[in-house]
The first five atom37 places (N, CA, C, CB, O) and aatype in JSON, in Angstrom:
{
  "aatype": [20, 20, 20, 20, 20, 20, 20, 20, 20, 20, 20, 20, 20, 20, 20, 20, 20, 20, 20, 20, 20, 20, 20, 20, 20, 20, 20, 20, 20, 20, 20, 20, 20, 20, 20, 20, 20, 20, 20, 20, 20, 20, 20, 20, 20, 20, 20, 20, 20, 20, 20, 20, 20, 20, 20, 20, 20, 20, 20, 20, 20, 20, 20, 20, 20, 20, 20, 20, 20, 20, 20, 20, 20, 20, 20, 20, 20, 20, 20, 20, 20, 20, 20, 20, 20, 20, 20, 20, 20, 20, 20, 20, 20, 20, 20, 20, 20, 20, 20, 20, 20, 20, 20, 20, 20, 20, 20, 20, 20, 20, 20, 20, 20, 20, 20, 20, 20, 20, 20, 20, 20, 20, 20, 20, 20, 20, 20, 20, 20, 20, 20, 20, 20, 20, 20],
  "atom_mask": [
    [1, 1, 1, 1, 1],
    [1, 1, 1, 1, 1],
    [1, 1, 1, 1, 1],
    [1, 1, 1, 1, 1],
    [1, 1, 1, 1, 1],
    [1, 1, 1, 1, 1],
    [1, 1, 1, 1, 1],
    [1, 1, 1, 1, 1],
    [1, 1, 1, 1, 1],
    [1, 1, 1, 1, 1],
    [1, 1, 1, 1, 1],
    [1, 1, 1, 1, 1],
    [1, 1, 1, 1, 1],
    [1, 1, 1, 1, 1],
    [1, 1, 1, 1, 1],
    [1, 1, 1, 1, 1],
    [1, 1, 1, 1, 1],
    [1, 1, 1, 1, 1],
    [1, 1, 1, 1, 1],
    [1, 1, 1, 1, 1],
    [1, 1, 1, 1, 1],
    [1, 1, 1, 1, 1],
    [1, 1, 1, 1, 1],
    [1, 1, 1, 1, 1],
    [1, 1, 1, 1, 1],
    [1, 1, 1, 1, 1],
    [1, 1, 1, 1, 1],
    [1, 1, 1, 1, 1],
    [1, 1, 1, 1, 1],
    [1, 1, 1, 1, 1],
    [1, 1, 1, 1, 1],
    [1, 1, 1, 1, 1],
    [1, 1, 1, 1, 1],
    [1, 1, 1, 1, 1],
    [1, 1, 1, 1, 1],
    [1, 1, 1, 1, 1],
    [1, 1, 1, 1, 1],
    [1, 1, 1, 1, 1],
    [1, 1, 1, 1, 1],
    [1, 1, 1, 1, 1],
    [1, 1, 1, 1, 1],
    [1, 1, 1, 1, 1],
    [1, 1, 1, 1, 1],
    [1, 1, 1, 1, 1],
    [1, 1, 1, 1, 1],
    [1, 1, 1, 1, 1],
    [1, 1, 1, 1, 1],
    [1, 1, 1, 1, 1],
    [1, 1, 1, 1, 1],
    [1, 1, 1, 1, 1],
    [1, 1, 1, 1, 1],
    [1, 1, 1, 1, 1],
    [1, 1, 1, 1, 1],
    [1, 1, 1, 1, 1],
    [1, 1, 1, 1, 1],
    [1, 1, 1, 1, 1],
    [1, 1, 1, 1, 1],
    [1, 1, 1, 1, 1],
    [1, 1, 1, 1, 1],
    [1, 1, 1, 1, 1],
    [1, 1, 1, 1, 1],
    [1, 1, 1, 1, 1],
    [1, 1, 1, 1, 1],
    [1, 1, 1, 1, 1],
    [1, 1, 1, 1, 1],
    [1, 1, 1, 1, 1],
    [1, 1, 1, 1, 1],
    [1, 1, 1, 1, 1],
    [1, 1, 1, 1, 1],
    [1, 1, 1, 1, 1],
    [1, 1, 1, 1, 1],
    [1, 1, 1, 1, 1],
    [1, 1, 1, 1, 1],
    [1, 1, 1, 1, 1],
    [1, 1, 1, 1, 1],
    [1, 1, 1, 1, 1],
    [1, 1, 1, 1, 1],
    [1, 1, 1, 1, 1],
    [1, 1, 1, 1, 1],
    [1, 1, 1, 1, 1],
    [1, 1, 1, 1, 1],
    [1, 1, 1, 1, 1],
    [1, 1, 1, 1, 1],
    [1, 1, 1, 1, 1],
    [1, 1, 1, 1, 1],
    [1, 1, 1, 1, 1],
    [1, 1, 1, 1, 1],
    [1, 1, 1, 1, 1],
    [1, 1, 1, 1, 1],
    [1, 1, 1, 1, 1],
    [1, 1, 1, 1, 1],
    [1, 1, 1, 1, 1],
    [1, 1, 1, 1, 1],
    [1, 1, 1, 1, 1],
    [1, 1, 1, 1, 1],
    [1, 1, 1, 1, 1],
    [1, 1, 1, 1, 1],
    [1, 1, 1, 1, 1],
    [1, 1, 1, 1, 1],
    [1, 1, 1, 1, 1],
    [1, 1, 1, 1, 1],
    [1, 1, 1, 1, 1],
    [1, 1, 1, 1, 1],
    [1, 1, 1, 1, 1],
    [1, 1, 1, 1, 1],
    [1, 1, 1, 1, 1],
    [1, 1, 1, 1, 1],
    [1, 1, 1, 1, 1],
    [1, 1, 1, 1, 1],
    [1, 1, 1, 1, 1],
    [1, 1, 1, 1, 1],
    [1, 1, 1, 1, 1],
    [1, 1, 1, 1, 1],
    [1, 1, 1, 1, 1],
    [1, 1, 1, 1, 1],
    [1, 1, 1, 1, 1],
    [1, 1, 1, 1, 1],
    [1, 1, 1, 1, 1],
    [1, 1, 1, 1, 1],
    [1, 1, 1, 1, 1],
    [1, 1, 1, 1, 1],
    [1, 1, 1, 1, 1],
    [1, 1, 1, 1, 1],
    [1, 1, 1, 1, 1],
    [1, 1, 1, 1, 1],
    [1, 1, 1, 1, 1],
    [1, 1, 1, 1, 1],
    [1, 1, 1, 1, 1],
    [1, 1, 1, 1, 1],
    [1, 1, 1, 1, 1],
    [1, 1, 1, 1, 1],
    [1, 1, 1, 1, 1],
    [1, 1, 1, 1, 1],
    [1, 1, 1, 1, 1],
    [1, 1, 1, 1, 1]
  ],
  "atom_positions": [
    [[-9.17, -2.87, 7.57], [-9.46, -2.07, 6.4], [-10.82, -1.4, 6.54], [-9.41, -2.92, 5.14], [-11.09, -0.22, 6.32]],
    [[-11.43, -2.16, 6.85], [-12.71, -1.11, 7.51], [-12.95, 0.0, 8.56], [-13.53, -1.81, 8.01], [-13.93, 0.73, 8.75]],
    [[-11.91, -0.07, 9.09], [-11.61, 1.22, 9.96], [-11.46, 2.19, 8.88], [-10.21, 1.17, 10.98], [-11.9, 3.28, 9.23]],
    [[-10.97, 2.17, 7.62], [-10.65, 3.03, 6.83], [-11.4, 3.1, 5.5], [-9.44, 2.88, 6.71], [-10.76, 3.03, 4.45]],
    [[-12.89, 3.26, 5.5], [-13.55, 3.42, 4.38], [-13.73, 4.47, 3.14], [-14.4, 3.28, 4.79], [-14.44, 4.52, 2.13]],
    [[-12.68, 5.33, 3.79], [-12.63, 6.79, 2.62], [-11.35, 6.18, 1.33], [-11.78, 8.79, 3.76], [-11.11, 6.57, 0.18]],
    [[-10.67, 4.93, 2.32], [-9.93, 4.18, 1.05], [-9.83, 2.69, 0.66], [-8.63, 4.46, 1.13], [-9.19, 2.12, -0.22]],
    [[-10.72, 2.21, 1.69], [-11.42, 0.51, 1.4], [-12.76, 0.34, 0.94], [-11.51, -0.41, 2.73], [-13.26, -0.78, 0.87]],
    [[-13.23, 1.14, 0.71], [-15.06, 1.15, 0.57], [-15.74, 0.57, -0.21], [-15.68, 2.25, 0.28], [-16.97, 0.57, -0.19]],
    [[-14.62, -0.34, -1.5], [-15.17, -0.99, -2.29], [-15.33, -2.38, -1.63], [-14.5, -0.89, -3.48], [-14.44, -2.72, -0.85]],
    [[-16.44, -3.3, -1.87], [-16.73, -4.62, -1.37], [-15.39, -5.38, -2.53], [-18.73, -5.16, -1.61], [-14.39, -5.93, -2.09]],
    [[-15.65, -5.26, -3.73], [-14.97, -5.8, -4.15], [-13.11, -6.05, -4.01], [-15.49, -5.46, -4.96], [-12.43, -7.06, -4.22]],
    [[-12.66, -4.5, -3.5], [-11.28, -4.14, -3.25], [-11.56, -5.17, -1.79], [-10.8, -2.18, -3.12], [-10.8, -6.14, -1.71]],
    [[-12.26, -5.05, -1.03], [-12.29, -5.73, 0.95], [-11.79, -7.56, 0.42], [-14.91, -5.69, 2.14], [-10.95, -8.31, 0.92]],
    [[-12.84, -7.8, -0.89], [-12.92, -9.45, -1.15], [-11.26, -9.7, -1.69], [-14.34, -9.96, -2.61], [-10.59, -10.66, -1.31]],
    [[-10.97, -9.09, -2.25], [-9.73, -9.08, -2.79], [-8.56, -9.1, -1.51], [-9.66, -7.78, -3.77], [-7.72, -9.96, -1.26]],
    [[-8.82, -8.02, -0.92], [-7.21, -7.84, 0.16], [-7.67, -8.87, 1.16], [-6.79, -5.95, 1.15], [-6.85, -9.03, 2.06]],
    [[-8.87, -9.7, 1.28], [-9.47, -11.1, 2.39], [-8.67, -11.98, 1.45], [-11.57, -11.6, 2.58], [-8.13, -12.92, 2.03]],
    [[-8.49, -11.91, 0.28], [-7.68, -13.07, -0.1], [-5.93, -13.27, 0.0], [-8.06, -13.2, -1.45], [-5.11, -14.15, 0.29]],
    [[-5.96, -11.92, -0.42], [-4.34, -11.41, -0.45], [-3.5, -12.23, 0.75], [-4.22, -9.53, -0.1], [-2.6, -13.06, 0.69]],
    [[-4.28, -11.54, 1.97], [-3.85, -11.6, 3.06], [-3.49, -13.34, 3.76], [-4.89, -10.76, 3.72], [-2.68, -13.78, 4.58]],
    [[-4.61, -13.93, 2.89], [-4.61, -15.37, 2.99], [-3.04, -16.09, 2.02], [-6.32, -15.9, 2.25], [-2.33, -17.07, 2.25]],
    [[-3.01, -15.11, 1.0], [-2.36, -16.0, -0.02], [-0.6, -15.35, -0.29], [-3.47, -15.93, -1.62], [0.25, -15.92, -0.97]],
    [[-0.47, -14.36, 0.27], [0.64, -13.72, -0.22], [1.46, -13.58, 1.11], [0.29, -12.33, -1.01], [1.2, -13.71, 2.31]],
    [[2.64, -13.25, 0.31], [4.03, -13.15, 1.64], [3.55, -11.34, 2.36], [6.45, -13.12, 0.51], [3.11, -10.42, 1.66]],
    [[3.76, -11.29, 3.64], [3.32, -10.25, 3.9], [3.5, -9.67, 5.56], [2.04, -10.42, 3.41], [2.96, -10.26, 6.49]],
    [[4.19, -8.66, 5.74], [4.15, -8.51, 7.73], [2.62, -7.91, 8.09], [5.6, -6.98, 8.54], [1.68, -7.76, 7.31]],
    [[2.68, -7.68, 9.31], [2.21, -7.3, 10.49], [2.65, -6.9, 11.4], [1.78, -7.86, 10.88], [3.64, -7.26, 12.02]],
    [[1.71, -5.8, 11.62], [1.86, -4.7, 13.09], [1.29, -5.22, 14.28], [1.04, -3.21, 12.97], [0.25, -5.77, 13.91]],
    [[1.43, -5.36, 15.6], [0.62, -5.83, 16.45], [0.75, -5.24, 17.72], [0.74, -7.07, 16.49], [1.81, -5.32, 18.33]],
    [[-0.27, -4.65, 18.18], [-0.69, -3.89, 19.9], [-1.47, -4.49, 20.37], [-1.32, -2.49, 20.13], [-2.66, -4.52, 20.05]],
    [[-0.76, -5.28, 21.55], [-1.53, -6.43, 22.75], [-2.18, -7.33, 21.79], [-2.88, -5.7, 23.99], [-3.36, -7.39, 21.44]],
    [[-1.2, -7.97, 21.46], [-1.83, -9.11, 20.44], [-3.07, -9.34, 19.47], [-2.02, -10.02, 21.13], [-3.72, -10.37, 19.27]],
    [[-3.25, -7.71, 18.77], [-4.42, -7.48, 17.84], [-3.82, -7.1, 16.36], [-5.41, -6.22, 18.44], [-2.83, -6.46, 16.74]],
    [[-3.79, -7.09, 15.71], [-3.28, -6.9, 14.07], [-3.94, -5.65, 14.38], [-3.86, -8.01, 12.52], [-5.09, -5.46, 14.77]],
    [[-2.75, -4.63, 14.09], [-3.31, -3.15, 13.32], [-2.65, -2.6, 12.5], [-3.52, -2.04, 14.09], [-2.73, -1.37, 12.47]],
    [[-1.92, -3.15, 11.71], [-1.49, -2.56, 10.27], [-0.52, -4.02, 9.83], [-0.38, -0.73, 10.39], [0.29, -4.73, 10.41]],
    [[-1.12, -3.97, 8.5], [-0.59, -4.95, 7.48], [0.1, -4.73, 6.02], [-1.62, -5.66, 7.24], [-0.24, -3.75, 5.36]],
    [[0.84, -5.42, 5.63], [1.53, -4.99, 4.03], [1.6, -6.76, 3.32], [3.71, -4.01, 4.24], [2.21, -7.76, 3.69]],
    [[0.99, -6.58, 2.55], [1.49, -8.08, 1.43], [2.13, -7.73, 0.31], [0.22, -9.03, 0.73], [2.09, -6.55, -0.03]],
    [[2.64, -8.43, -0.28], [3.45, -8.36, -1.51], [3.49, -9.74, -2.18], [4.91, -7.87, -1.19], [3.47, -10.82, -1.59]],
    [[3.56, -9.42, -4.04], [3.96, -10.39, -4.79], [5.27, -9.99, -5.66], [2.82, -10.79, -5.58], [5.73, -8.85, -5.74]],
    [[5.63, -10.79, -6.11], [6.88, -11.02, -7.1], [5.83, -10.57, -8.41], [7.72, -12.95, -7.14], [4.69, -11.02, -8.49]],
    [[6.46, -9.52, -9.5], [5.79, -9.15, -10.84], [6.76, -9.32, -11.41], [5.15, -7.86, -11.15], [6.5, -9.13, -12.6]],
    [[8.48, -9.75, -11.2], [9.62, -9.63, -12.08], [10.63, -10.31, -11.43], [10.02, -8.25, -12.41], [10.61, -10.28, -10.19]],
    [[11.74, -11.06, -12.13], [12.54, -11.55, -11.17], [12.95, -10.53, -9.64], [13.78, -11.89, -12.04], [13.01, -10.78, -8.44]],
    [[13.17, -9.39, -10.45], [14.43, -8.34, -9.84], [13.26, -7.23, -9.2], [15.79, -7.47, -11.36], [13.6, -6.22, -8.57]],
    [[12.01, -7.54, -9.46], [10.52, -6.4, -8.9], [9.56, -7.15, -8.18], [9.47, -5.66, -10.28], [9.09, -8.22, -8.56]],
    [[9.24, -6.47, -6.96], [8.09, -7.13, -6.41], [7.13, -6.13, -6.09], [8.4, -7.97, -5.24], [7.67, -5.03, -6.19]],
    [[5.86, -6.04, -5.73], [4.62, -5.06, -5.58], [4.09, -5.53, -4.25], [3.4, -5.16, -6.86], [3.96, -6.69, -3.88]],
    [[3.8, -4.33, -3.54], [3.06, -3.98, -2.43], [2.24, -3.81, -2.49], [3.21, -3.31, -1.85], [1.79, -2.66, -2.5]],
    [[1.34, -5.17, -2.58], [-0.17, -5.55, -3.33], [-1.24, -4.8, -2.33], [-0.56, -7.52, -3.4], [-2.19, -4.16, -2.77]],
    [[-1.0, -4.94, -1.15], [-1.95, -3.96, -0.29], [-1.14, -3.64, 1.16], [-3.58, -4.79, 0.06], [-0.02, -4.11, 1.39]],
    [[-1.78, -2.89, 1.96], [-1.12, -1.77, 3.05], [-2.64, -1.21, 3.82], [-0.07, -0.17, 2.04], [-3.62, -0.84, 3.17]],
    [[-2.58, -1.24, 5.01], [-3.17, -0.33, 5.66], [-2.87, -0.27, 7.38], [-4.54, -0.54, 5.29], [-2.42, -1.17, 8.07]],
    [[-3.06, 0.35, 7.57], [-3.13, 0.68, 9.57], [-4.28, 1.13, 9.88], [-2.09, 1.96, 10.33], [-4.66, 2.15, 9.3]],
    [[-5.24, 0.42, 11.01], [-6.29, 1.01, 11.37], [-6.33, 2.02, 11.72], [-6.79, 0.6, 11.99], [-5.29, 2.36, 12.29]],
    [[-7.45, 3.11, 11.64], [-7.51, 4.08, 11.65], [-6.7, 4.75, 13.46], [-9.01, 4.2, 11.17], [-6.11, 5.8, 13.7]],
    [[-6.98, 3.82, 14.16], [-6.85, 4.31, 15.67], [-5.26, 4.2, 15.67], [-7.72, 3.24, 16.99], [-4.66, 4.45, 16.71]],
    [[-4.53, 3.8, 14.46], [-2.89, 3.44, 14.99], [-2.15, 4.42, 14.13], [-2.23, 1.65, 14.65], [-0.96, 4.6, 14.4]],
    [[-2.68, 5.06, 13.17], [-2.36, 6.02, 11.63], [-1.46, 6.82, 12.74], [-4.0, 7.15, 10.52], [-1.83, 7.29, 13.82]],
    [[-0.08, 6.84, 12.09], [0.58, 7.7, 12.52], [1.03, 7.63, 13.75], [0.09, 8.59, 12.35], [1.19, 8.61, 14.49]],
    [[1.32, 6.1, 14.11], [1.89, 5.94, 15.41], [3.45, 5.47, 14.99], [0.98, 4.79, 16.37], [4.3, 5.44, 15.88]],
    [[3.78, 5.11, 13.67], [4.75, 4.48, 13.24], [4.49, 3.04, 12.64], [5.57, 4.49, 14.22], [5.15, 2.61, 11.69]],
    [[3.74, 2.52, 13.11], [3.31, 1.06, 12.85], [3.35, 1.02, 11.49], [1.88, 0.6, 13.4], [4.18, 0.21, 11.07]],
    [[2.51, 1.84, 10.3], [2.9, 2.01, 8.96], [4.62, 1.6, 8.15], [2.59, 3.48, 8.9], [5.14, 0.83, 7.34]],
    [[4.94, 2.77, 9.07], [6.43, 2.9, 8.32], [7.2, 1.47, 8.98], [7.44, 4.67, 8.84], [8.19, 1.18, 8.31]],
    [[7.02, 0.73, 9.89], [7.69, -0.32, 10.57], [7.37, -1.36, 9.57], [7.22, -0.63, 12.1], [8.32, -1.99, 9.11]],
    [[6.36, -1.59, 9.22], [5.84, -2.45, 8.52], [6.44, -2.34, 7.05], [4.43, -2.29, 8.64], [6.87, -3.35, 6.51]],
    [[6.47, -1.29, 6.52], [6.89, -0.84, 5.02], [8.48, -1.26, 4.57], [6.74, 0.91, 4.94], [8.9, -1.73, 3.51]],
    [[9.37, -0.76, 6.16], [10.64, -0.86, 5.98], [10.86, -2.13, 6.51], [11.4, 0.19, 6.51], [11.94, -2.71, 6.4]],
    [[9.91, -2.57, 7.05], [10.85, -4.27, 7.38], [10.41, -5.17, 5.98], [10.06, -5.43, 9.24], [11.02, -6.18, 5.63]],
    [[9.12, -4.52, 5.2], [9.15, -5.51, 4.03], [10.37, -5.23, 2.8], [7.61, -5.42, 3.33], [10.91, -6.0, 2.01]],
    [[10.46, -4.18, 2.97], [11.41, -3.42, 1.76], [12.58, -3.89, 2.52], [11.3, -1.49, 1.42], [13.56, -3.27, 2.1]],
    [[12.85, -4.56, 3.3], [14.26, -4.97, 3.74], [14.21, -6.34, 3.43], [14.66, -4.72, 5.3], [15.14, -6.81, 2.77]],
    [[13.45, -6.92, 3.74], [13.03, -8.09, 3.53], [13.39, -8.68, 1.73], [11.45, -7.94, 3.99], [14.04, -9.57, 1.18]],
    [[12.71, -7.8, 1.46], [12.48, -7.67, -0.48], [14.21, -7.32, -1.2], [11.07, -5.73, -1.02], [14.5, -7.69, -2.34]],
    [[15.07, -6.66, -0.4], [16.3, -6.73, -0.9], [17.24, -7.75, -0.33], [16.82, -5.54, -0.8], [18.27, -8.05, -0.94]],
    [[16.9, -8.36, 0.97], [17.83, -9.48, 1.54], [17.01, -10.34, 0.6], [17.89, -9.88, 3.37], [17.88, -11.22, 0.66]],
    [[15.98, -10.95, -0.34], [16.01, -11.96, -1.2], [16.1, -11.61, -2.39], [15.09, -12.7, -1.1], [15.37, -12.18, -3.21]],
    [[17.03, -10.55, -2.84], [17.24, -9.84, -4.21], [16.95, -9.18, -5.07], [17.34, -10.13, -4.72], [17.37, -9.0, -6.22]],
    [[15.63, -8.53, -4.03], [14.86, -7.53, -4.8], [15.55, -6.47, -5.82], [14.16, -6.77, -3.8], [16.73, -6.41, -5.45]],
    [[15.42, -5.85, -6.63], [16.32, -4.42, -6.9], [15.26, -3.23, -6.46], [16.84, -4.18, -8.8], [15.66, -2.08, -6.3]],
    [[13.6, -3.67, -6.23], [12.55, -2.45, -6.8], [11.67, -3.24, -6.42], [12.41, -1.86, -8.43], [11.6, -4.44, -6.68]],
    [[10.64, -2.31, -5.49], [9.53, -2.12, -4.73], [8.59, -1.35, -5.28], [9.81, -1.67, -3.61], [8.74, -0.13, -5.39]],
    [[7.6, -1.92, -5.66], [6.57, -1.39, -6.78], [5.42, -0.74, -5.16], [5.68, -3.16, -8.27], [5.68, -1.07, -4.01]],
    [[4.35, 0.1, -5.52], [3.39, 0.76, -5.01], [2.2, 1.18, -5.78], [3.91, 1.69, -4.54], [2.49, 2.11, -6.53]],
    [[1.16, 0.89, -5.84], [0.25, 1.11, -6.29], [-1.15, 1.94, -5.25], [0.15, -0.14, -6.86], [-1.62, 1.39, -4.25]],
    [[-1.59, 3.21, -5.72], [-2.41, 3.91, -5.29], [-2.94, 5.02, -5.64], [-2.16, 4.01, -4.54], [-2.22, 5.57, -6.48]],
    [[-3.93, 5.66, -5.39], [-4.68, 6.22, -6.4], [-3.75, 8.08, -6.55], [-6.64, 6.14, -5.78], [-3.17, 8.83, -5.77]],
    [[-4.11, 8.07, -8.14], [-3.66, 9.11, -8.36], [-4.16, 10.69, -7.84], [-3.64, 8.93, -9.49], [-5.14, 10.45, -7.13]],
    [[-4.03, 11.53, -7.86], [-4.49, 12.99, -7.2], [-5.8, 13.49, -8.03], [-3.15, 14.28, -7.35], [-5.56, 13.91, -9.16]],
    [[-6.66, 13.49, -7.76], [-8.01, 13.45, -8.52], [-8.34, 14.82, -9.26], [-9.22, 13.12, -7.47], [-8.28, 16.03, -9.06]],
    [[-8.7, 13.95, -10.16], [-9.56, 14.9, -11.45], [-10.08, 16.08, -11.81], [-10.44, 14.61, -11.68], [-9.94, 16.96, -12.66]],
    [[-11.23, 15.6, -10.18], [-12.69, 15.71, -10.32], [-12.59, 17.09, -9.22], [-13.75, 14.11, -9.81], [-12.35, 16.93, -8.02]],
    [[-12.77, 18.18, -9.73], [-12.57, 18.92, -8.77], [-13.67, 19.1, -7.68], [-12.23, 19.98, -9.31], [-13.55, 19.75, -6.65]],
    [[-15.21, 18.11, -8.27], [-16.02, 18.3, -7.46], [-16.01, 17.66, -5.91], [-16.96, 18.0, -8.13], [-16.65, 18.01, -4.92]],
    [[-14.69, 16.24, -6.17], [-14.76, 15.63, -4.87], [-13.14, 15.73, -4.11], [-15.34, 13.97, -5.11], [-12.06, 15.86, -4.68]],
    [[-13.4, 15.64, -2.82], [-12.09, 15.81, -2.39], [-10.89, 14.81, -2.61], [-12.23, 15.98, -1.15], [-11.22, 13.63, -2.69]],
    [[-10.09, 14.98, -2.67], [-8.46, 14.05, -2.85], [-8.42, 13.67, -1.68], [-6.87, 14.84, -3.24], [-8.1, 14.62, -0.96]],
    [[-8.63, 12.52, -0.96], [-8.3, 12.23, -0.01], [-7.15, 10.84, -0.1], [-9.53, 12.17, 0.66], [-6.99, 9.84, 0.6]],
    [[-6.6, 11.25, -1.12], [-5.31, 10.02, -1.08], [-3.94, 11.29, -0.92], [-5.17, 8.71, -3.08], [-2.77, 11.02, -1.21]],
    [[-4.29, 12.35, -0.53], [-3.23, 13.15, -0.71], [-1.93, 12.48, 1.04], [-4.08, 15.19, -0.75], [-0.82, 11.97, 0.89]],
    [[-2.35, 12.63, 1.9], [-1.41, 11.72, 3.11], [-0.67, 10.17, 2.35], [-2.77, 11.09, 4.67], [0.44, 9.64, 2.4]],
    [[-2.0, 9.87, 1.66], [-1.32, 8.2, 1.15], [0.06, 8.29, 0.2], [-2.63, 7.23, 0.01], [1.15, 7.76, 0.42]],
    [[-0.29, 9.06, -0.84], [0.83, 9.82, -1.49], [2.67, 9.87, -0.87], [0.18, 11.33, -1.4], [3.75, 9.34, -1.14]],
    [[1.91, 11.14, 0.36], [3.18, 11.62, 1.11], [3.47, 10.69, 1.76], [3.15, 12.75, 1.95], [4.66, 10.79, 2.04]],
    [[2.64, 9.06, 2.52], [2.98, 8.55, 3.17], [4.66, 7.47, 2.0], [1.5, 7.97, 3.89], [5.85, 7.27, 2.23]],
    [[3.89, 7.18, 1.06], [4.7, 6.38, 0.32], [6.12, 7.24, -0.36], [3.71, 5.75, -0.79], [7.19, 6.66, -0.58]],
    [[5.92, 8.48, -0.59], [6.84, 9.43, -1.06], [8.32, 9.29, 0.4], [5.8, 11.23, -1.23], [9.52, 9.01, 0.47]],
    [[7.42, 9.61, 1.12], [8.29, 9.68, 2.72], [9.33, 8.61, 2.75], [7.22, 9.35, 4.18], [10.46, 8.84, 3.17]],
    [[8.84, 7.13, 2.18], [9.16, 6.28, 2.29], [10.33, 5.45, 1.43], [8.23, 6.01, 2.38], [10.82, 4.35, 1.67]],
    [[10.57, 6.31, 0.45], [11.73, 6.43, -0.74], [10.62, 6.21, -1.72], [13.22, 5.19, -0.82], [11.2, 6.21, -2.81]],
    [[9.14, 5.98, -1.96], [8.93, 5.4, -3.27], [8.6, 6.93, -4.52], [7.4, 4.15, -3.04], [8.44, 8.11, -4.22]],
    [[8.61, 6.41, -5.65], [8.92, 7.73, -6.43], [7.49, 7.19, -7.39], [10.85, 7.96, -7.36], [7.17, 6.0, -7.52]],
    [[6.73, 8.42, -8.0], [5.95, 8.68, -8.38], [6.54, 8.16, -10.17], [5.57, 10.06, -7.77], [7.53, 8.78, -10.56]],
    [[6.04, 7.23, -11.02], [6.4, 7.23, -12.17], [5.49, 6.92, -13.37], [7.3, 6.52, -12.11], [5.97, 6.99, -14.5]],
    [[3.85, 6.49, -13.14], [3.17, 6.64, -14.08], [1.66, 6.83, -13.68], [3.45, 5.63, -14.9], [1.15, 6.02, -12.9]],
    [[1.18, 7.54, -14.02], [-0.65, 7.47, -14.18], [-1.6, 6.03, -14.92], [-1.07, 8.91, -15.37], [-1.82, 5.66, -16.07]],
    [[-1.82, 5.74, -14.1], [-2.79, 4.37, -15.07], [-4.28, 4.59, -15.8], [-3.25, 3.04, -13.92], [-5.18, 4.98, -15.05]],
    [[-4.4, 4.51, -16.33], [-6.44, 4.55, -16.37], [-6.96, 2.93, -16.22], [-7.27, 5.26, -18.4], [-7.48, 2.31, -17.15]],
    [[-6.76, 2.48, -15.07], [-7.0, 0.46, -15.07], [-8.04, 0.58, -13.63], [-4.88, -0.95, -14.62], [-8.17, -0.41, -12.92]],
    [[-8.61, 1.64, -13.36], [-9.32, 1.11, -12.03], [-10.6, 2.13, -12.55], [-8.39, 1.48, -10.17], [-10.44, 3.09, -13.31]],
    [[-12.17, 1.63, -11.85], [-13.19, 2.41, -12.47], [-13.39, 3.67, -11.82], [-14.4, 1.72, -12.51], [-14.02, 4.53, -12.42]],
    [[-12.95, 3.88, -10.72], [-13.25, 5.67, -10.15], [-12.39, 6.62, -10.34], [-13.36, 5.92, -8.67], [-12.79, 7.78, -10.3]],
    [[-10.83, 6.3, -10.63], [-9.84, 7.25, -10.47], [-8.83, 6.46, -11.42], [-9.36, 7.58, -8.84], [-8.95, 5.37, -11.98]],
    [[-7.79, 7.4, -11.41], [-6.37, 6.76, -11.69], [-5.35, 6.39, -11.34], [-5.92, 7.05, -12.13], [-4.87, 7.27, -10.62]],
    [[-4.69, 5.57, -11.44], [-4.12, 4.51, -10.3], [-2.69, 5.21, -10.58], [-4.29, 2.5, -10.61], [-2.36, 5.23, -11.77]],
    [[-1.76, 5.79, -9.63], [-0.62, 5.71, -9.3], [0.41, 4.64, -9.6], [-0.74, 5.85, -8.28], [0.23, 3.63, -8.92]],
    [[1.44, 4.59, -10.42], [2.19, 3.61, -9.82], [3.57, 4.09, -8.99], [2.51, 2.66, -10.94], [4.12, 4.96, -9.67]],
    [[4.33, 3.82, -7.74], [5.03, 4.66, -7.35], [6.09, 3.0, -7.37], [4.49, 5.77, -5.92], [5.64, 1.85, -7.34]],
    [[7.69, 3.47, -7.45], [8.46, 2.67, -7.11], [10.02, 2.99, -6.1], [8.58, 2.19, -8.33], [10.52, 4.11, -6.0]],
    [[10.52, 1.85, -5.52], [11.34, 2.29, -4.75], [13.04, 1.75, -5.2], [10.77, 1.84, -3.37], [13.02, 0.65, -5.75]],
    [[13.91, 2.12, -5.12], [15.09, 1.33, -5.26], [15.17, 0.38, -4.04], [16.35, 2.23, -5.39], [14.55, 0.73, -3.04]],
    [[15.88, -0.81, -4.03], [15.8, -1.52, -3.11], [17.48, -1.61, -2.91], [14.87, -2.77, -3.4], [17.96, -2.29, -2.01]]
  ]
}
């Protein structure tokens, strides 16, 4: 996640996904036996679970490792009865003074079947996306 500080940069978001990663069901990507892209998930509903965090180091973005990771959890999430794959990420910004740089993150999850369905105001810099998938 530190390879990627234009969307990990908070200490507090880093302390959080150090725990996630410890505590939640979740795959991994791996080149010559190094972790470079990860996905965790929790259960929020019998029939819904959330894709609590996601990233690929910067040196692997767009090698596939992302989408391998995404679709083996979302397969995963309907072989134990999922119906719906929740996504959370930041919404398309405001502020016209600073750049959108969640616009790839967006298309990455869009690409991926998940669908765009509410704006949050629950995080302090931006507004949080929620995107979901049929499972």
């Amino acid at each position: 996640m530190r390879s990627l500080p234009d969307f990990f940069g908070h200490e507090g978001g880093l302390a959080s996904c150090a725990e996630a990663v410890r505590a939640q069901a979740g795959f991994v990507a791996e080149d010559d036996g190094h972790v470079i892209g990860f996905a965790t998930w929790e259960e929020r509903k019998p029939a819904t679970a959330e894709v609590t965090w996601a990233a690929v180091h910067r040196d692997f973005r767009h090698s596939g490792a992302g989408t391998a990771i995404i679709e083996a959890l979302c397969e995963d999430l309907r072989a134990r009865g999922y119906k719906l794959a929740l996504a959370m990420t930041s919404a398309a910004s405001k502020d016209d003074l600073n750049p959108d740089t969640y616009v790839p993150t967006r298309q990455f999850w869009q690409a991926r079947g998940f669908h765009p369905v509410i704006e949050l105001d629950i995080w302090d810099t931006n507004f949080a996306l929620l995107m979901v998938r049929p499972l």
